[in-house]
N, C-alpha and C positions, 0 to 999 in steps of 0.2 A: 837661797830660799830659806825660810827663816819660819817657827812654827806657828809665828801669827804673820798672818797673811797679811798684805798692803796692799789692798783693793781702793779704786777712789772711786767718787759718785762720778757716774757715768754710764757708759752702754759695754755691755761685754764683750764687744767687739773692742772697743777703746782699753777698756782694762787689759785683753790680750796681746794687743797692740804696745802696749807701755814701752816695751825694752826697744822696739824696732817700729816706729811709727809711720816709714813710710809702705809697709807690707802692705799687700794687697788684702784683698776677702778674704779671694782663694786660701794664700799663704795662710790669715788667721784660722780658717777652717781646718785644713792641712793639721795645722799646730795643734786645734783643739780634737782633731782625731787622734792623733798619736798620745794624746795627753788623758785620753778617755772622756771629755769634757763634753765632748760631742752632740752626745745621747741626753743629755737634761738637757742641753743649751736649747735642743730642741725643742725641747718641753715646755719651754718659758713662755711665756705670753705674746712674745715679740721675739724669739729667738735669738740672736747674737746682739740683736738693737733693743733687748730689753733693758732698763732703766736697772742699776743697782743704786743703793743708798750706800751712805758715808762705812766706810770698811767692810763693804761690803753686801751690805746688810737686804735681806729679803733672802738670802741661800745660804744652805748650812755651808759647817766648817768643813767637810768634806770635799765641799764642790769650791768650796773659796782656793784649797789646795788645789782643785784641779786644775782653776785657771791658771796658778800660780806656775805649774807644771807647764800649762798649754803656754806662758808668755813669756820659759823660759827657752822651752820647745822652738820657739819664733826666731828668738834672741839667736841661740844656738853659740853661747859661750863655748870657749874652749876648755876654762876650768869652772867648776863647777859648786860652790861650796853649802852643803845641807846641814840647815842647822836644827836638829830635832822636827824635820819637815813634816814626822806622822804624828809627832805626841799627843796634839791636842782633837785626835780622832778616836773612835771607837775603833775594836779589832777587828771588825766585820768589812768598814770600810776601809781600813787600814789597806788591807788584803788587794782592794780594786786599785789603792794609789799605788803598790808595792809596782805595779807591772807597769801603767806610767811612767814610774821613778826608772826602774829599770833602763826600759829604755831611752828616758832620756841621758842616762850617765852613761849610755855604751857611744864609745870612742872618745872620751873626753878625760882630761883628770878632776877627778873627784875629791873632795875632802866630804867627810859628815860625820857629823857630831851628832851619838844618836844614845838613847836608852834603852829603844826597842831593839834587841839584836837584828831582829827581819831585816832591818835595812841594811845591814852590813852583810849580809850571811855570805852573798856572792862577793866582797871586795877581796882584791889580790890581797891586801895586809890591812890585817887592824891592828891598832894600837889600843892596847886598855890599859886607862888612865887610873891611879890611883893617889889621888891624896896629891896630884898635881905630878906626879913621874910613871914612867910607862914601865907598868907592873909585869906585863905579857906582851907578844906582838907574832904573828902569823896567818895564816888564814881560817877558819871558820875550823872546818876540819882538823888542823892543826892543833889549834888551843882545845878544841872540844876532848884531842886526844890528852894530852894534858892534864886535863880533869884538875885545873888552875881556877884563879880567879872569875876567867870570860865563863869557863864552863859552869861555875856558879850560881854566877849571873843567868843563864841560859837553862838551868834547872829552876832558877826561882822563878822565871818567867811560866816554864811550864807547869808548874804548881798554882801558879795565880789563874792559869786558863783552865785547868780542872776545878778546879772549886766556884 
């Protein structure tokens, strides 16, 4: 999953469908539960057979990730690689994709490349990268003890969200 999303003209069921095209409804629904996708899709005019335009176009950037979630949700890769999957979101939203994300990377291996620490908080090991070599490496708790590089990072975050 990549931060700009790859949506093509078609029905949001088809877009769901992308990775694994012969899934059933069920199965696309299934997906787009777990994905949180659900809940708008129903909203739409035509729900799952509603019509999107070229990259997606007619639903925010929010929901474009959701699908993105829901038709990886389908696929059900074994590894999994995030590439800045929240960036191009607000923090508010961010927050509803974070539990999506979650679950869709529990039992799987994971890579992600991320700026917002949120994504990483729960990974077994992060790597932080500096200047291209790995400055730090531990889990969440680990580096924060540290009071290194990630923890840094992780106090300028929370200065940007107070102001």
């Amino acid at each position: 999953m990549l931060q700009d999303t790859f949506l093509f003209k078609g029905t949001v069921r088809d877009n769901i469908r992308y990775g694994k095209p012969e899934a059933s409804d069920a199965e696309v629904e299934r997906a787009a539960k777990l994905a949180n996708a659900h809940s708008f899709i129903s909203k739409l005019p035509q729900g799952y057979d509603t019509m999107l335009g070229e990259d997606g176009g007619g639903i925010s950037q929010g929901q474009r990730q959701l699908l993105s979630i829901a038709r990886a949700m389908l696929a059900d890769p074994s590894i999994l690689i995030l590439d800045e999957a929240t960036s191009s979101i607000d923090t508010v939203t961010e927050i509803s994709i974070q539990d999506a994300l979650y679950r869709l990377m529990k039992g799987r291996t994971n890579v992600v490349i991320a700026h917002r620490l949120n994504t990483v908080r729960r990974a077994d090991l992060i790597l932080v990268l500096v200047d291209g070599r790995i400055a730090e490496q531990g889990t969440h708790d680990q580096l924060m003890s540290r009071q290194g590089f990630y923890y840094g990072l992780h106090q300028a975050g929370k200065q940007r969200l107070a102001n």
